[in-house]
MIFI-690258 format. One record per residue (C-alpha): residue number from 1; x, y, z; residue in one letter. Coordinates in steps of 0.001 Angstrom, whole numbers. Layout:
<rec NUM,<X,Y,Z>,A>,
...
***
This chain:
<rec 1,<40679,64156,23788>,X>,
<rec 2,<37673,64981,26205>,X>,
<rec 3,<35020,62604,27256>,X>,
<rec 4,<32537,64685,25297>,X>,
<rec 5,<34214,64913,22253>,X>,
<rec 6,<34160,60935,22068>,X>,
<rec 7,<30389,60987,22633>,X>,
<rec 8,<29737,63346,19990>,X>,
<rec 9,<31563,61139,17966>,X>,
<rec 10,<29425,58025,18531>,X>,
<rec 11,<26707,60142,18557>,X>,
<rec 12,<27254,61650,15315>,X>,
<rec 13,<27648,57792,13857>,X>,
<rec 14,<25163,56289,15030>,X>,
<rec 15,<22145,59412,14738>,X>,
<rec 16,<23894,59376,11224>,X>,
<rec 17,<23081,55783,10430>,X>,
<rec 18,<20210,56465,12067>,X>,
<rec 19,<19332,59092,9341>,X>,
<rec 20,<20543,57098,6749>,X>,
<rec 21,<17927,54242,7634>,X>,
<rec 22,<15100,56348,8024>,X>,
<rec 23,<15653,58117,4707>,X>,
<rec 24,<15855,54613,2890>,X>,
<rec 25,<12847,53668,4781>,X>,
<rec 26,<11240,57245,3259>,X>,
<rec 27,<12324,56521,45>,X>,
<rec 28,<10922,53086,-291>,X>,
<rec 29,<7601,54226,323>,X>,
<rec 30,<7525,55121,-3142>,X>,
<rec 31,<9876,52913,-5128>,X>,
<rec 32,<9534,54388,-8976>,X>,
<rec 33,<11075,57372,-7160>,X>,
<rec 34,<14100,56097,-4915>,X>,
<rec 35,<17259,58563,-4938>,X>,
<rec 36,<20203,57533,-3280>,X>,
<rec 37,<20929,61042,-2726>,X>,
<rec 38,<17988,61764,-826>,X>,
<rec 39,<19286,58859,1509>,X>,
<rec 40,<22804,59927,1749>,X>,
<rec 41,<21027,63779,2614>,X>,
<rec 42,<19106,62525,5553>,X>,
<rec 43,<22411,60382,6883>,X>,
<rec 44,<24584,63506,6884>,X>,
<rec 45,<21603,65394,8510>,X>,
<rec 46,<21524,62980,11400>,X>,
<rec 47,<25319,63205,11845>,X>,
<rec 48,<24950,66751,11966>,X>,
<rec 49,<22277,66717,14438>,X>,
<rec 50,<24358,64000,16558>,X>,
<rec 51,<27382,65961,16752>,X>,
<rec 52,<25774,69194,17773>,X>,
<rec 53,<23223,67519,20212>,X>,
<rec 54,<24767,64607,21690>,X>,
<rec 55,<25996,66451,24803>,X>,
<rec 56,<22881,68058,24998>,X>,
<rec 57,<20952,64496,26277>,X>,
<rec 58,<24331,62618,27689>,X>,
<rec 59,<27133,64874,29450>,X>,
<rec 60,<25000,68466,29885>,X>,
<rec 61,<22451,66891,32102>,X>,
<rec 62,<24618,64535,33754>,X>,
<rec 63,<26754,67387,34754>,X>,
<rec 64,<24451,69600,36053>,X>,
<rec 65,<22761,66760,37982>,X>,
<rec 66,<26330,66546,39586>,X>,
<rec 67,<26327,69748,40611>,X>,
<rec 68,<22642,70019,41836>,X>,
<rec 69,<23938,66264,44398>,X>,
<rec 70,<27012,68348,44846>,X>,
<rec 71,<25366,71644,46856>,X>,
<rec 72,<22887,69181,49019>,X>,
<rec 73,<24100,68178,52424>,X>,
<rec 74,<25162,64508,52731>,X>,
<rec 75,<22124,64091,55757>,X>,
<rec 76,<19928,65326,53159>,X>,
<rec 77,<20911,62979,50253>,X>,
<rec 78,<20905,60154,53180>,X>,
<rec 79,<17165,60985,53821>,X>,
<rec 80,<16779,61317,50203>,X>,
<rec 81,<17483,58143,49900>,X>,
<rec 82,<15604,56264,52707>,X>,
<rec 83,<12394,58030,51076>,X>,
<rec 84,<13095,56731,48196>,X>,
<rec 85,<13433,52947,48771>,X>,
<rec 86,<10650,53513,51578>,X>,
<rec 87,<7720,54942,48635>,X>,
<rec 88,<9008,52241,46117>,X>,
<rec 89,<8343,49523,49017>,X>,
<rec 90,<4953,51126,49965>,X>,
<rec 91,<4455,51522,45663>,X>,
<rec 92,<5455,47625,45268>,X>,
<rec 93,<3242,46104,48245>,X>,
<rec 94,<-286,48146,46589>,X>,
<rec 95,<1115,47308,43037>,X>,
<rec 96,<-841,44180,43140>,X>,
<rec 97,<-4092,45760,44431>,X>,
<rec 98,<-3970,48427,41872>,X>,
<rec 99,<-3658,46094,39335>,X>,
<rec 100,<-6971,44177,39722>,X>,
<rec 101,<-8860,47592,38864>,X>,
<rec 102,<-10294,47536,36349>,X>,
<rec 103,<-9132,48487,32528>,X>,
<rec 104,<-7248,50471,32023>,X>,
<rec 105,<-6874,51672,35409>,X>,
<rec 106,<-5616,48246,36269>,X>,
<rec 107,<-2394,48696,34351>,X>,
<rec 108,<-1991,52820,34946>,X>,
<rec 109,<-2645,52783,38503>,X>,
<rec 110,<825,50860,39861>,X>,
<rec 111,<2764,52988,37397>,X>,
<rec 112,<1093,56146,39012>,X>,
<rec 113,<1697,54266,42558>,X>,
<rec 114,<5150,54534,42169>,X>,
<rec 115,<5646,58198,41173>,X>,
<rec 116,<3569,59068,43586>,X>,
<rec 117,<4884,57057,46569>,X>,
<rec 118,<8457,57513,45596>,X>,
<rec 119,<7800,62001,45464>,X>,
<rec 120,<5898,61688,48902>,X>,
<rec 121,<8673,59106,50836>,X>,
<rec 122,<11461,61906,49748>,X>,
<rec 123,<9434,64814,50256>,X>,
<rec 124,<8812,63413,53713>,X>,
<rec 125,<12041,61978,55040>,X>,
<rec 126,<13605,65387,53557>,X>,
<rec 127,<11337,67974,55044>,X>,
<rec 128,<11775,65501,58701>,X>,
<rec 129,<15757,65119,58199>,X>,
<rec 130,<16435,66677,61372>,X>,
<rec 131,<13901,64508,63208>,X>,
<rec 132,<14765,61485,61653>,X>,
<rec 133,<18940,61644,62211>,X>,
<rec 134,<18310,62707,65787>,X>,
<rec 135,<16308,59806,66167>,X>,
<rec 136,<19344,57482,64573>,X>,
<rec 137,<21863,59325,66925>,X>,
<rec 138,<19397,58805,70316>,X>,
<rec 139,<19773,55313,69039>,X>,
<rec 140,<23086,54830,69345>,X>,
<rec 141,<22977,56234,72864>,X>,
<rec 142,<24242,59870,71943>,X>,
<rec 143,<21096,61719,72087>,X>,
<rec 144,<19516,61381,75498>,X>,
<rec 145,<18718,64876,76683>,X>,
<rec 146,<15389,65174,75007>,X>,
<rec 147,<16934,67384,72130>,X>,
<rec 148,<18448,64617,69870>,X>,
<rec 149,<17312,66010,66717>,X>,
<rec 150,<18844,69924,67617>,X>,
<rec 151,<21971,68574,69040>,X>,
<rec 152,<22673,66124,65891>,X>,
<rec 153,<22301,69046,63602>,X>,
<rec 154,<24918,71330,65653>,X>,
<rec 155,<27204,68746,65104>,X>,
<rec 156,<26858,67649,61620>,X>,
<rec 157,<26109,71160,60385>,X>,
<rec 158,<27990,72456,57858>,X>,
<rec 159,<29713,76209,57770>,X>,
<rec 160,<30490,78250,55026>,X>,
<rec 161,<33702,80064,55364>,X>,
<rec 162,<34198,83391,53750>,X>,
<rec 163,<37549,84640,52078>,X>,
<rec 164,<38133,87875,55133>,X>,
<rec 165,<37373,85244,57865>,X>,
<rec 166,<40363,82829,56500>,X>,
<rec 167,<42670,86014,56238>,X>,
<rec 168,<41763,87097,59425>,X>,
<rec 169,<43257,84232,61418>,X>,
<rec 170,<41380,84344,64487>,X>,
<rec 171,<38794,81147,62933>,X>,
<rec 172,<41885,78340,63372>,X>,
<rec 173,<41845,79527,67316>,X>,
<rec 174,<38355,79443,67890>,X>,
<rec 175,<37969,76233,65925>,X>,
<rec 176,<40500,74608,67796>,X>,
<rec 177,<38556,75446,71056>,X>,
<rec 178,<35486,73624,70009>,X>,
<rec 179,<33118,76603,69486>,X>,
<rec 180,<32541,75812,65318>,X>,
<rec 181,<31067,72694,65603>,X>,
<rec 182,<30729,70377,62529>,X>,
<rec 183,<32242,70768,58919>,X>,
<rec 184,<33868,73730,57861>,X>,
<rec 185,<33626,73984,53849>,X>,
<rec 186,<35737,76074,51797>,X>,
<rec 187,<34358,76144,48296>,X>,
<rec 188,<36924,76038,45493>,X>,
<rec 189,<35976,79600,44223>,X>,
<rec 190,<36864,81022,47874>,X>,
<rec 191,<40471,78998,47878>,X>,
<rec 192,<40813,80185,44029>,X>,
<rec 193,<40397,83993,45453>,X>,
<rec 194,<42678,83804,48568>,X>,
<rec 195,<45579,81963,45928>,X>,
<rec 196,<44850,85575,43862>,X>,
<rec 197,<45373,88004,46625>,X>,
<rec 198,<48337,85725,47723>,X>,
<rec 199,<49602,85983,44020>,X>,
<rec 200,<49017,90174,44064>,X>,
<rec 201,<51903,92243,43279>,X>,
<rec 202,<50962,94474,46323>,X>,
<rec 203,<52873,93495,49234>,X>,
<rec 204,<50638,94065,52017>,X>,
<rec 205,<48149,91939,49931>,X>,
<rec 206,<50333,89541,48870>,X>,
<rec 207,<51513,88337,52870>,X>,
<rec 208,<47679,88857,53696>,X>,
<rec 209,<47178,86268,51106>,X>,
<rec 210,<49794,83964,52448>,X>,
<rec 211,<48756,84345,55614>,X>,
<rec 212,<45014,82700,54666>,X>,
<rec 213,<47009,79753,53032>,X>,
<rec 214,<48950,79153,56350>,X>,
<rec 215,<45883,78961,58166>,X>,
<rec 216,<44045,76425,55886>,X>,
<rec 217,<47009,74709,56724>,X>,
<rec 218,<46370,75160,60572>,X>,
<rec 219,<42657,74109,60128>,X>,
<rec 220,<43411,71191,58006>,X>,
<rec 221,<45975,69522,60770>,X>,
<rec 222,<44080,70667,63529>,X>,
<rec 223,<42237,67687,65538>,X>,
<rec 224,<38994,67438,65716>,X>,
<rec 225,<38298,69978,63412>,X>,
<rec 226,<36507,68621,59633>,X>,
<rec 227,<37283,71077,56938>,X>,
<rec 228,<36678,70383,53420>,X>,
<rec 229,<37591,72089,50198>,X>,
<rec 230,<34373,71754,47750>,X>,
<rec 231,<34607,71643,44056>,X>,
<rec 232,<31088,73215,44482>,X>,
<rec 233,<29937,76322,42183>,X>,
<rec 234,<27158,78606,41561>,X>,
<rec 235,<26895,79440,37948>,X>,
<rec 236,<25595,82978,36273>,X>,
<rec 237,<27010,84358,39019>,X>,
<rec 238,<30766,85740,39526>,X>,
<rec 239,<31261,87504,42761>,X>,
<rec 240,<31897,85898,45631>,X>,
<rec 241,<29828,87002,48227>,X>,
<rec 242,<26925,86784,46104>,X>,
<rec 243,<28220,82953,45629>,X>,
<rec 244,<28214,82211,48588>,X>,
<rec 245,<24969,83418,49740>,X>,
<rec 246,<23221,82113,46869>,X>,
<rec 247,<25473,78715,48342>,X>,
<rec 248,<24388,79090,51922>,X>,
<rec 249,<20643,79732,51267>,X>,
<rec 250,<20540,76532,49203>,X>,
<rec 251,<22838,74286,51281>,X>,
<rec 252,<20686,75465,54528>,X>,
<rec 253,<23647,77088,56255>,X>,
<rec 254,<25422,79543,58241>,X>,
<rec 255,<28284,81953,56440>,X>,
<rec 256,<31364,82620,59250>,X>,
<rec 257,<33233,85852,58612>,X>,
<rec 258,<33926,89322,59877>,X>,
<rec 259,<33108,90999,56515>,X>,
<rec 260,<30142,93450,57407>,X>,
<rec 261,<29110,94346,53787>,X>,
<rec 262,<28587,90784,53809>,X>,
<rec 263,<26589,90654,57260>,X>,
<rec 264,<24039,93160,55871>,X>,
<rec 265,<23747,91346,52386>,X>,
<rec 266,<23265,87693,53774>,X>,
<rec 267,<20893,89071,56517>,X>,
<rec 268,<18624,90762,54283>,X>,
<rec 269,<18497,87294,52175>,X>,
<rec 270,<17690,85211,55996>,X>,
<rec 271,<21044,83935,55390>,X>,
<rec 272,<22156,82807,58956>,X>,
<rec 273,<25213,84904,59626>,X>,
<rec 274,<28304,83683,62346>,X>,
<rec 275,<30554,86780,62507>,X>,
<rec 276,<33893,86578,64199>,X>,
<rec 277,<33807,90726,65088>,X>,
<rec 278,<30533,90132,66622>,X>,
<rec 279,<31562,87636,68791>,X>,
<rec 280,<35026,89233,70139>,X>,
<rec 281,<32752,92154,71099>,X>,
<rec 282,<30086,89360,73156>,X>,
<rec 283,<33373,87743,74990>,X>,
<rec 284,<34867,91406,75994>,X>,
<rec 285,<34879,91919,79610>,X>,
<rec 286,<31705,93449,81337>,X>,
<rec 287,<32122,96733,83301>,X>,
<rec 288,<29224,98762,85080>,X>,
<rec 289,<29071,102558,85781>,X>,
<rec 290,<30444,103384,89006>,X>,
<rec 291,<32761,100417,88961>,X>,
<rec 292,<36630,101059,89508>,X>,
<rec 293,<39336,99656,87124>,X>,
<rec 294,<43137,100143,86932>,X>,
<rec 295,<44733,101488,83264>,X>,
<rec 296,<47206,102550,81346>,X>,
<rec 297,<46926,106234,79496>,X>,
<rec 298,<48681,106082,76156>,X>,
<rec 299,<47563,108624,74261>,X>,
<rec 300,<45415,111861,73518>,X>,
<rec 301,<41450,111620,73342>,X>,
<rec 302,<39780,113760,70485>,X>,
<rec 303,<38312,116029,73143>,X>,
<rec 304,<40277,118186,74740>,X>,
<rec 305,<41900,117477,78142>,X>,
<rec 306,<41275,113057,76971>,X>,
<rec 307,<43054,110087,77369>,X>,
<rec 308,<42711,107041,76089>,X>,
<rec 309,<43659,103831,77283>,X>,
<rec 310,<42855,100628,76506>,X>,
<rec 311,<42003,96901,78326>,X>,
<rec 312,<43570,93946,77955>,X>,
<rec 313,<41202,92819,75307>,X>,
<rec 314,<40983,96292,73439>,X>,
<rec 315,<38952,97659,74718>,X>,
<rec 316,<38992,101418,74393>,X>,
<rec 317,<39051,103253,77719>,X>,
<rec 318,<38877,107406,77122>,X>,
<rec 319,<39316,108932,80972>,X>,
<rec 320,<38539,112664,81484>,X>,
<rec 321,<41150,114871,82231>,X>,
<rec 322,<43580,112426,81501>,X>,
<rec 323,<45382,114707,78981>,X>,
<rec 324,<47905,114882,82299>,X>,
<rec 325,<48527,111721,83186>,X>,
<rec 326,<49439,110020,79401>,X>,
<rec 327,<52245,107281,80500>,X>,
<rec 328,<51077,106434,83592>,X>,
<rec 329,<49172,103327,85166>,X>,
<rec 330,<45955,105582,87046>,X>,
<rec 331,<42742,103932,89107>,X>,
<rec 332,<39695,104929,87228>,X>,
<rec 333,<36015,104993,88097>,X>,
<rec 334,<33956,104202,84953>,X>,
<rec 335,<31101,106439,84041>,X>,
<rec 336,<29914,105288,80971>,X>,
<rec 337,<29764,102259,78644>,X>,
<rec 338,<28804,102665,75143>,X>,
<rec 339,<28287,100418,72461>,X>,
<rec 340,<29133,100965,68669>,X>,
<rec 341,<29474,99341,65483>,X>,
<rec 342,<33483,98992,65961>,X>,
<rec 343,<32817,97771,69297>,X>,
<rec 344,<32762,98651,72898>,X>,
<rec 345,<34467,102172,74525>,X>,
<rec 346,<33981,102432,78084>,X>,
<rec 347,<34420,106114,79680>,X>,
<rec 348,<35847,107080,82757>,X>,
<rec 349,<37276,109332,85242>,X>,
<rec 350,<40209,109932,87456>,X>,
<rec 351,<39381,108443,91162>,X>,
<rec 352,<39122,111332,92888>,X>,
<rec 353,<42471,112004,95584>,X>,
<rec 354,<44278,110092,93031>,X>,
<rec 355,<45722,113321,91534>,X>,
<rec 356,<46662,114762,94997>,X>,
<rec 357,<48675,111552,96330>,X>,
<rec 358,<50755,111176,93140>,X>,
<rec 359,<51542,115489,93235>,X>,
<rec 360,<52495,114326,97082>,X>,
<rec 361,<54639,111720,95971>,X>,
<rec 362,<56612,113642,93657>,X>,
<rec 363,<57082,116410,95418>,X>,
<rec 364,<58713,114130,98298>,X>,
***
């Protein structure tokens, strides 16, 4: 039996007494004319309306005020609060002089005083959160470099972590290395779609699935990394990117993945965007034309007379007139560095004598 069925219930008894008592009250108004049906009408009306309604003024808005406390940051319900008590202090020492107004001011006035002062103290501390627990943290002797306020926020930020970017693996690394800092949330809707891929009857989506649990797992036992599972939701909508922009654009924070539909979505929305693809691409190693680098041909380019080779980090490395030399470990003077949406290529050539000393060597 649910906690809402018990309160419609009560309600329904006591709205139907309720009913009862106000129809005996209607009836008496005229007693040549009382009808104890007319009574028993109104009683079964107000149980009725008590069954149907109750939730309506008790568990309905109590539940979606949950909800609303559960997408705000904890620094922001902190400030919340401060403003709060500070505007009913401010309200409480001018009650007094607001009260010796005159009528009827004199008894509107404090009411007014407090609605007004409690709105402005949460407003304020709110919109200065940042400014305010920076100040706290400088306090306590953590914030000395002049930028209290931005360094508090890095660190108590939260980040939204997308379904691709769990799968991926690559986040429980870079986590454990210190770059995320602060909380990394994983709302209940994202965990709910990994444990579907993970329960697919397609094989390569089933072990990608899997593979997202075990790094939860990684991320959970990792030190000095704070991730959360959130029971929080967005409702009237069902897909989960959209979720979790409409999430991040209300909660004030930055999406990680290494989706790029979902780059160009959030971005469009100024959703702050920390993608894992983008940053692999920032760390790769920096060449310059003209500069000479050792690798390893592998394969065929596209154009004819190509090979391709590739860095230690990935890299892709295409050498002219390399079609020759596939399988073997060549000095090569770059010529080119391009940058694309799938990431770096660097072209190059053959160092020139290279060709002649290894014909020499082989024909010795």
């Amino acid at each position: 039996m649910s906690f809402e069925f018990v309160l419609r219930i009560i309600g329904m008894i006591v709205i139907g007494i309720a009913g009862g008592y106000g129809g005996a009250w209607l009836e008496s108004l005229d007693p040549e004319t009382y009808n104890v049906l007319t009574v028993i009408t109104w009683a079964l009306i107000g149980a009725l309306a008590g069954l149907i309604l109750t939730p309506y003024f008790t568990t309905r808005p109590a539940r979606a005020l949950r909800a609303l406390l559960g997408r705000l940051a904890a620094e922001t319900l902190f400030a919340g609060m401060i403003g709060l008590v500070s505007g009913l202090l401010i309200a409480a020492l001018l009650s007094f002089p607001l009260s010796l107004l005159p009528e009827p001011f004199g008894k509107i006035m404090p009411f007014i005083g407090v609605l007004v002062f409690s709105y402005f103290g949460v407003s304020l501390f709110v919109m200065r959160q940042g400014d305010i627990m920076g100040m706290m943290s400088s306090m306590r002797g953590s914030g000395g470099d002049g930028d209290s306020s931005g360094a508090w926020m890095r660190a108590n930020r939260t980040i939204l972590l997308d379904t691709s970017v769990i799968i991926d693996g690559r986040v429980a690394d870079i986590a454990a290395t210190g770059f995320l800092p602060g909380t990394l949330l994983i709302p209940r809707f994202v965990l709910n779609e990994l444990q579907y891929i993970a329960d697919s009857p397609d094989g390569l989506r089933r072990q990608r699935g899997r593979r997202g649990m075990e790094i939860l797992g990684e991320l959970q036992k990792t030190p000095n990394v704070l991730t959360r599972i959130s029971d929080i939701d967005v409702d009237g909508v069902r897909e989960v990117d959209d979720k979790l922009v409409i999430l991040a654009r209300q909660m004030r924070c930055p999406i990680l993945t290494n989706d790029y539909n979902l780059n160009r979505i959030a971005e469009l929305q100024g959703v702050t965007i920390l993608n894992i693809n983008e940053l692999a691409n920032a760390v790769k190693s920096v060449v310059l034309p003209g500069e000479l680098m050792r690798t390893h041909i592998i394969q065929e380019g596209k154009e004819q007379g190509q090979g391709v080779g590739y860095m230690d980090d990935g890299t892709m490395v295409v050498v002219e007139n390399g079609h020759e030399s596939i399988g073997e470990h060549l000095n090569v003077s770059v010529t080119k560095v391009l940058q694309t949406a799938a990431g770096r290529m660097i072209f190059a050539r053959i160092e020139k004598g290279q060709n002649d000393k290894d014909e020499n060597n082989s024909g010795n």
